[in-house]
C-alpha positions in Angstrom: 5.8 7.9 26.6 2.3 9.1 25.2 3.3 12.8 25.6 6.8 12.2 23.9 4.8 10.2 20.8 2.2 13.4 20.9 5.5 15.9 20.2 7.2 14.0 18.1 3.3 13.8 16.3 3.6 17.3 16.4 6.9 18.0 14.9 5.6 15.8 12.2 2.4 17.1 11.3 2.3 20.6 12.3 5.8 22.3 13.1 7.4 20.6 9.8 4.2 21.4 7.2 4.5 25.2 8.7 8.6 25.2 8.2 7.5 23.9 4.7 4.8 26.2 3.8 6.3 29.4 4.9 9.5 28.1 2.5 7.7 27.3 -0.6 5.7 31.5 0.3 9.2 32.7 0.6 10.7 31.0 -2.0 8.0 31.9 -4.2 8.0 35.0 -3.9 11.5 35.3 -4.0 11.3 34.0 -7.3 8.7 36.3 -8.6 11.0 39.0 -7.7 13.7 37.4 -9.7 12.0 37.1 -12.8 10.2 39.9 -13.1 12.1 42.6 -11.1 16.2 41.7 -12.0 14.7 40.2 -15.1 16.8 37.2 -14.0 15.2 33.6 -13.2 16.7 31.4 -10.8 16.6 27.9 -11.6 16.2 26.5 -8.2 13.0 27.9 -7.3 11.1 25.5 -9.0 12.1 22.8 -6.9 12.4 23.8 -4.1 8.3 25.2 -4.6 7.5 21.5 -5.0 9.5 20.2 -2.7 7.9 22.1 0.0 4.2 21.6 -1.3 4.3 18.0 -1.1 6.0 17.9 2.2 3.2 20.0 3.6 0.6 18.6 2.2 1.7 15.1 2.8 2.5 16.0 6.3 -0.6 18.0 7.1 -2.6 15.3 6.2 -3.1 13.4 9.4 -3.5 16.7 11.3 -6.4 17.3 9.7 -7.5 13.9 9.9 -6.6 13.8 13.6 -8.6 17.0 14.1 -11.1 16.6 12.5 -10.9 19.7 10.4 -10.8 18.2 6.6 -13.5 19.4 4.0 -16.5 16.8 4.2 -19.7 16.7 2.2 -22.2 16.1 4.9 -25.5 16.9 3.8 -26.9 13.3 4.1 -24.7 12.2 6.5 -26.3 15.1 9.3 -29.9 13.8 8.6 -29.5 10.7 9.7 -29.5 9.1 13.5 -26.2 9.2 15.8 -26.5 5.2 15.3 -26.6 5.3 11.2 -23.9 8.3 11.4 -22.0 5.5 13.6 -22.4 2.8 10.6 -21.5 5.5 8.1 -18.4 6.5 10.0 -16.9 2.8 10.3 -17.9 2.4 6.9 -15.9 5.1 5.4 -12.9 4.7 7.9 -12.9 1.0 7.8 -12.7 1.7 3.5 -9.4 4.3 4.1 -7.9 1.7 6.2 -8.0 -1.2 4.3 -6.5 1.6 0.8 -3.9 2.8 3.1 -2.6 -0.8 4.2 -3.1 -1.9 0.4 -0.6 1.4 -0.8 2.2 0.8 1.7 4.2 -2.7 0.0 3.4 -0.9 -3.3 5.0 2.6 -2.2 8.2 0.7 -0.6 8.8 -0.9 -4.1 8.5 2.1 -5.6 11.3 3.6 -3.1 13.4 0.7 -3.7 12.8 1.1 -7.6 14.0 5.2 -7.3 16.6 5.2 -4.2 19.4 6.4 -6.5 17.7 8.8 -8.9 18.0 12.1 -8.0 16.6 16.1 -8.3 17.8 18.3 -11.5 19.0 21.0 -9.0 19.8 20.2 -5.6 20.4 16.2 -6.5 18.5 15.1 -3.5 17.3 11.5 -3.8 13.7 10.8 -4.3 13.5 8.2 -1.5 13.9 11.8 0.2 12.0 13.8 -1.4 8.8 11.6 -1.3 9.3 10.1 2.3 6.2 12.1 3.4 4.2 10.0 1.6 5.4 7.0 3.4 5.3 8.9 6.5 1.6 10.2 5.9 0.6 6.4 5.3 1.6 5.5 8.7 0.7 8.4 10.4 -3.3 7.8 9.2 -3.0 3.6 9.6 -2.7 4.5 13.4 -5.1 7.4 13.2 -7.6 5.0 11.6 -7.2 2.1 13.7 -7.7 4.6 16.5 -10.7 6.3 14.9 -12.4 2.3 14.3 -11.8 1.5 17.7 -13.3 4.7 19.0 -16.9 4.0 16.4 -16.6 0.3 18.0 -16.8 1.9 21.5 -20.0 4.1 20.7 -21.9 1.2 19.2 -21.6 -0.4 22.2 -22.7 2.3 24.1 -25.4 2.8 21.6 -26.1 -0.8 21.5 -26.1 -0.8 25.4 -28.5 2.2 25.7 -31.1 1.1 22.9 -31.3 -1.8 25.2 -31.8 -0.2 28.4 -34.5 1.9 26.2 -36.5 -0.9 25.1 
């Protein structure tokens, strides 16, 4: 079951932003051509750009999160003790956790509010179009539940070593 959950993880957050990405590049540049070569803009282009952005942003999200490879400001955060970075940790996940819960009744009312609207172009519905989103607020819920429990589990250990120590 675990390695089933870890490729379906994977379609979602790395095989699908890639699909997305190299999309929006082609379509891009397919519309570059368009314009600017045949003199000749095609309408679609736009959209389907954007589309593709938010889907792999959105979806690349927890990928990074999950391995660890996001942009962080850690110039305090390194001086400090494995127990402090341990606090700081729990602190900042703990913080993401309790937005991420807080943003998912207000995203499903906003699906319910735009399930019929639709794109200018391709007249896909929005509840499609920004379904990432929801998906990306799941997708890190677990990750930081996981993430928390793991901190919870090296405080112990630290707590069980600074007492052997003293």
């Amino acid at each position: 079951m675990k390695k089933f959950l870890n490729y379906i993880a994977n379609i979602i957050e790395i095989y699908t932003p890639v699909i997305c990405f190299i999309v929006m590049y082609l379509t891009f540049l397919l519309a570059i051509f368009y314009r600017y070569i045949l003199n000749n803009p095609i309408a679609w282009s736009l959209e389907l750009v954007r589309i593709s952005f938010l889907w792999t942003a959105l979806l690349g999200i927890s990928f990074t999160f999950k391995t660890d490879s996001h942009v962080k400001f850690d110039l305090i955060y390194n001086l400090l003790d494995d127990r402090k970075k341990i606090y700081l940790r729990l602190v900042g996940n703990i913080t993401m956790l309790i937005a991420f819960i807080l943003l998912v009744e207000p995203t499903i009312s906003y699906f319910a509010f735009i399930k019929s609207n639709t794109s200018s172009i391709f007249r896909l519905r929005y509840i499609f179009i920004y379904s990432p989103f929801l998906v990306m607020l799941f997708m890190m819920i677990v990750r930081l539940f996981k993430k928390i429990n793991k901190e919870f589990i090296m405080l112990m250990r630290e707590n069980k070593k600074n007492k052997i120590v003293s």
